[in-house]
C-alpha beads as a LAMMPS data file, in Angstrom:
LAMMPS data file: protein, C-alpha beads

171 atoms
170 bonds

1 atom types
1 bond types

-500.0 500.0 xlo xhi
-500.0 500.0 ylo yhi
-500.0 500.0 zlo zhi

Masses

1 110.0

Atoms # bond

1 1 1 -9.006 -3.442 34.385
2 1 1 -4.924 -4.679 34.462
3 1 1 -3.254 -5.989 31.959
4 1 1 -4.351 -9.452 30.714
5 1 1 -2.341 -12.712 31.683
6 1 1 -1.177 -15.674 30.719
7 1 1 -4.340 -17.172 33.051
8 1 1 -6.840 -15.128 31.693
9 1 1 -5.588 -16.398 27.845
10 1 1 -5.576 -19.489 29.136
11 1 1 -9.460 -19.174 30.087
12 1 1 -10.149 -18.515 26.953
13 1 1 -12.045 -15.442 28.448
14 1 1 -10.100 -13.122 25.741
15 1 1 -9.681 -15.762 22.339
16 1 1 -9.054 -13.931 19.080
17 1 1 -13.012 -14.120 18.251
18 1 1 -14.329 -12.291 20.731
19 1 1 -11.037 -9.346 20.659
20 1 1 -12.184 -9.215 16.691
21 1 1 -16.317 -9.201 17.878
22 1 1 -15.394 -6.516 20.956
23 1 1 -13.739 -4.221 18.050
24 1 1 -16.249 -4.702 15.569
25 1 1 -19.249 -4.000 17.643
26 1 1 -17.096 -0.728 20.311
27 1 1 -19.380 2.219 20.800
28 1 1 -17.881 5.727 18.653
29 1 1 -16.658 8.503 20.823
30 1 1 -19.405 10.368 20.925
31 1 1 -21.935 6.800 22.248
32 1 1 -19.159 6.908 25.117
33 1 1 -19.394 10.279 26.184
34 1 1 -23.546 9.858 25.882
35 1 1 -23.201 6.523 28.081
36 1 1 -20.886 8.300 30.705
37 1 1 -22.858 11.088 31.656
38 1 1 -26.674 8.932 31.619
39 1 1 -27.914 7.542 34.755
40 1 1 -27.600 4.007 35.208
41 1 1 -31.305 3.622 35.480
42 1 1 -31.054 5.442 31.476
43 1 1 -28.781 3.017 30.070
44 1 1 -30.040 -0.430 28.596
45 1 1 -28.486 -3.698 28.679
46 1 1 -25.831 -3.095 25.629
47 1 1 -25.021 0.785 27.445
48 1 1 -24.797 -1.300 30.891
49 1 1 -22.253 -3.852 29.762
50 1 1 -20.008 -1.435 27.943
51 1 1 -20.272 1.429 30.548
52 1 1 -17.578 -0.580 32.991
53 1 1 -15.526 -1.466 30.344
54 1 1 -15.090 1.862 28.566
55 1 1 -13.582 3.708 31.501
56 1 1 -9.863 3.053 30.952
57 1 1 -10.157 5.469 27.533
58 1 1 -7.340 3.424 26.195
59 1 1 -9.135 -0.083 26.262
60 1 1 -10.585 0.395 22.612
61 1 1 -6.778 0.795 21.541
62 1 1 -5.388 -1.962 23.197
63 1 1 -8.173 -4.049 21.753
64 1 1 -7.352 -2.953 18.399
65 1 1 -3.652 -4.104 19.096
66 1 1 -4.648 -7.374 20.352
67 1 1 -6.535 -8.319 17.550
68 1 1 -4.049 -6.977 15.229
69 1 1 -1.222 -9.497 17.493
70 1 1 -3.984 -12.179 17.121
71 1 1 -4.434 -11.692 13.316
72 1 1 -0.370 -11.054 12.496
73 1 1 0.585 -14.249 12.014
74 1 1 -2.191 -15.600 9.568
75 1 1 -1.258 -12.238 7.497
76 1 1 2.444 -12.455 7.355
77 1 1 2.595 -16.386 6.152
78 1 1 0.049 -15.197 3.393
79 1 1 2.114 -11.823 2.947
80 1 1 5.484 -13.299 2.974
81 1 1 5.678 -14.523 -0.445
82 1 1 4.664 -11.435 -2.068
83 1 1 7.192 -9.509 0.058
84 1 1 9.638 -11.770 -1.322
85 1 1 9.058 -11.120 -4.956
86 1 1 8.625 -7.507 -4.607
87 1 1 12.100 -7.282 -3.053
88 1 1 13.624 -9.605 -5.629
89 1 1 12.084 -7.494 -8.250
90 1 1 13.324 -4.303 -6.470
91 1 1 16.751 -5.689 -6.549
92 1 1 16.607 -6.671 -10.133
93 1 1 14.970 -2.956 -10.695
94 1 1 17.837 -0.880 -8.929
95 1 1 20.606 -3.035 -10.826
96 1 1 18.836 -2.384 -13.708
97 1 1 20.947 -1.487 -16.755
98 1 1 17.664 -1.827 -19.226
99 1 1 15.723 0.148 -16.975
100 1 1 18.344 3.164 -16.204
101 1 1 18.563 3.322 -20.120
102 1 1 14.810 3.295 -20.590
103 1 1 14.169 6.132 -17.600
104 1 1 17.142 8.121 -19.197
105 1 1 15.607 8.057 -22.632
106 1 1 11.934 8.799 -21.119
107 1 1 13.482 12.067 -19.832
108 1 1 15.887 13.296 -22.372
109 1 1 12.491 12.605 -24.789
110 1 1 10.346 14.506 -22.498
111 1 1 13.018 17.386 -21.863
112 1 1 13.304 17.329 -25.827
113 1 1 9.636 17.405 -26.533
114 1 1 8.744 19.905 -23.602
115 1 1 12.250 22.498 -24.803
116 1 1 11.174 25.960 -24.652
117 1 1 7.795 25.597 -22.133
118 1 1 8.440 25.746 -18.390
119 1 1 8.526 21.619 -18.436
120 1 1 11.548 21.551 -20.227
121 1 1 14.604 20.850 -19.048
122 1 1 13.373 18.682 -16.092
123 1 1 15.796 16.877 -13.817
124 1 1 13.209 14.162 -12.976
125 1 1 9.853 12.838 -14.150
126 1 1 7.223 10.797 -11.757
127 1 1 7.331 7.170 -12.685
128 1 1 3.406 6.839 -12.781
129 1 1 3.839 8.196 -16.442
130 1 1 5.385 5.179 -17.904
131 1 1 2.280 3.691 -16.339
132 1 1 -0.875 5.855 -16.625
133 1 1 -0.867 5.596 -20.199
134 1 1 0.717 9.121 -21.292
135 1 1 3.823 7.676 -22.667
136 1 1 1.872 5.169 -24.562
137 1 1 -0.878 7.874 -25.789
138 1 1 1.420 10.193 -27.349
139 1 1 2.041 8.631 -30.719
140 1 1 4.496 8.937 -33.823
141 1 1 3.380 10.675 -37.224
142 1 1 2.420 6.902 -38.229
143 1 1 -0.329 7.200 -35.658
144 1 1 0.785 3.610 -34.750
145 1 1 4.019 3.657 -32.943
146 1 1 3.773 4.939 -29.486
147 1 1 6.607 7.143 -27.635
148 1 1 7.494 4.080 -25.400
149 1 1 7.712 1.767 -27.992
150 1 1 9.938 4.233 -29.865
151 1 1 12.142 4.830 -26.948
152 1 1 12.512 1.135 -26.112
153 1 1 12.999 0.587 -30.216
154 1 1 15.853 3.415 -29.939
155 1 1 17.872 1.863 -26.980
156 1 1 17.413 -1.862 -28.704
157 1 1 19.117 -0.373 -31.928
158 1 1 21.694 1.627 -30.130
159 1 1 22.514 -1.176 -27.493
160 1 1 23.390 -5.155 -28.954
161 1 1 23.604 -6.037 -25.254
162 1 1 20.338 -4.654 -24.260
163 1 1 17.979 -7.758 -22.308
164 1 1 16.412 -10.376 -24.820
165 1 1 13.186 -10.110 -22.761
166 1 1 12.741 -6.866 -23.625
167 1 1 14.264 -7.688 -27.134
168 1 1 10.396 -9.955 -26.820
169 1 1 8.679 -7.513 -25.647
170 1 1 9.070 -5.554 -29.154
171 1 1 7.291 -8.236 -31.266

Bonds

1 1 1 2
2 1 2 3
3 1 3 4
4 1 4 5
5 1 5 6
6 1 6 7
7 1 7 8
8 1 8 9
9 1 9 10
10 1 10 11
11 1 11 12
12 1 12 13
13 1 13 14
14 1 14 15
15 1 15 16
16 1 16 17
17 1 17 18
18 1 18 19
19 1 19 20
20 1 20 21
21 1 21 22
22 1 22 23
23 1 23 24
24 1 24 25
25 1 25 26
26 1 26 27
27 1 27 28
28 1 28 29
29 1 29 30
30 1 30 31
31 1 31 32
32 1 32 33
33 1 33 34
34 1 34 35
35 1 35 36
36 1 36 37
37 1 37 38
38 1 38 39
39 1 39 40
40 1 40 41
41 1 41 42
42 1 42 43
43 1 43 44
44 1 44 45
45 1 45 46
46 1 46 47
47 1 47 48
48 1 48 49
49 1 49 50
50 1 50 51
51 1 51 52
52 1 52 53
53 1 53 54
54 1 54 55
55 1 55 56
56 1 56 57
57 1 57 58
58 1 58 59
59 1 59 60
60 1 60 61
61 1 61 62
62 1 62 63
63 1 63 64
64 1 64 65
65 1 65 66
66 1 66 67
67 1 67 68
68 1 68 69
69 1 69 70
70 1 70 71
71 1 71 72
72 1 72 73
73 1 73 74
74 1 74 75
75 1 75 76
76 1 76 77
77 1 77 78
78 1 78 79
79 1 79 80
80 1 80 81
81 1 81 82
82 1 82 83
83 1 83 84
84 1 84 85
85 1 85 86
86 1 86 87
87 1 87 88
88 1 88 89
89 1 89 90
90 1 90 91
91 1 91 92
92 1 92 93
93 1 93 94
94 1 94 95
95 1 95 96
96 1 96 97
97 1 97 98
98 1 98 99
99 1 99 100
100 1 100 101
101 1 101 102
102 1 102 103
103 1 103 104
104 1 104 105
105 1 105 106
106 1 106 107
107 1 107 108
108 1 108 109
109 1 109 110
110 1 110 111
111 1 111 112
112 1 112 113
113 1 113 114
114 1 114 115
115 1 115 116
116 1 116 117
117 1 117 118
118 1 118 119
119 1 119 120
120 1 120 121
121 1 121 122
122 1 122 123
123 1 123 124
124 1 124 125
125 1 125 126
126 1 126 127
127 1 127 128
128 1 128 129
129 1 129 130
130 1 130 131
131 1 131 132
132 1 132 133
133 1 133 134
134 1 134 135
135 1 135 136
136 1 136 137
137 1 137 138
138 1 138 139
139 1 139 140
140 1 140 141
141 1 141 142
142 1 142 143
143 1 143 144
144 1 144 145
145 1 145 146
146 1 146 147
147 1 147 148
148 1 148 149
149 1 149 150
150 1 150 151
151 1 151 152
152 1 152 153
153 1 153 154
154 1 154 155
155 1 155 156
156 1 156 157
157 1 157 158
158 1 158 159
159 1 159 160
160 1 160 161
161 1 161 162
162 1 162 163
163 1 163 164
164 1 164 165
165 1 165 166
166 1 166 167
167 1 167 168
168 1 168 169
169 1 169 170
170 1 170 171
């Protein structure tokens, strides 16, 4: 087996369909090394057909890439928009003001709470824990106000220029 062409494309003998169907349906590993060492007479029709076209070990591979070229396009036009907001937010995120106060706070507040166990005085924090719900679990003596909203309540106060969204997002 070469490489396919231009003609062969052009035949329609290798369409996106049956690259996808090929992929779906390849033998594993171990089928192939079960089909290469049976007797022809051994093999039935399914083992027969794929026996020839299993012998470049690489064919599987380049099948996967074709379909993967054949299904790129479809993916990126639906992709592209998201890509563009998630960069826009990034942008907005790295020249982020609100948000360098608000990750400052988090960690001088967790250095502050954690002082004196092995946890204080941390030079970083992960950022899933403004997210998995520990910042918003631990809660004020009230047993209402949570640390976030306190920390986002603190900067607000301390900061007359702070964002009006987030200024919102404290009602």
């Amino acid at each position: 087996m070469g490489q396919l062409t231009d003609e062969d494309k052009k035949k329609n003998r290798f369409n996106a369909d049956k690259i996808s169907n090929m992929v779906r349906v390849w033998p594993s590993g171990e089928c192939i090394d079960q089909i290469d060492h049976l007797d022809e007479s051994q093999l039935g029709p399914a083992e027969r057909w794929f026996k020839p076209l299993v012998q470049p070990r690489t064919l599987h591979e380049r099948l996967v890439l074709l379909d993967c070229q054949n299904q790129w396009p479809g993916d990126y036009k639906e992709q592209y928009p998201i890509i563009l907001q998630q960069k826009e937010l990034y942008g907005e995120l790295l020249h982020s003001n609100a948000m360098y106060d608000v990750l400052s706070m988090t960690l001088a507040v967790g250095n502050y709470l954690n002082g004196g166990t092995p946890k204080g005085q941390a030079d970083g924090f992960e950022i899933e824990v403004l997210f998995d719900g520990k910042i918003a679990d631990v809660k004020g003596s009230d047993g209402k106000t949570s640390l976030l909203k306190y920390i986002i309540d603190k900067i607000v106060a301390d900061d007359p220029g702070f964002p009006d969204e987030v200024r919102e997002l404290q009602q």
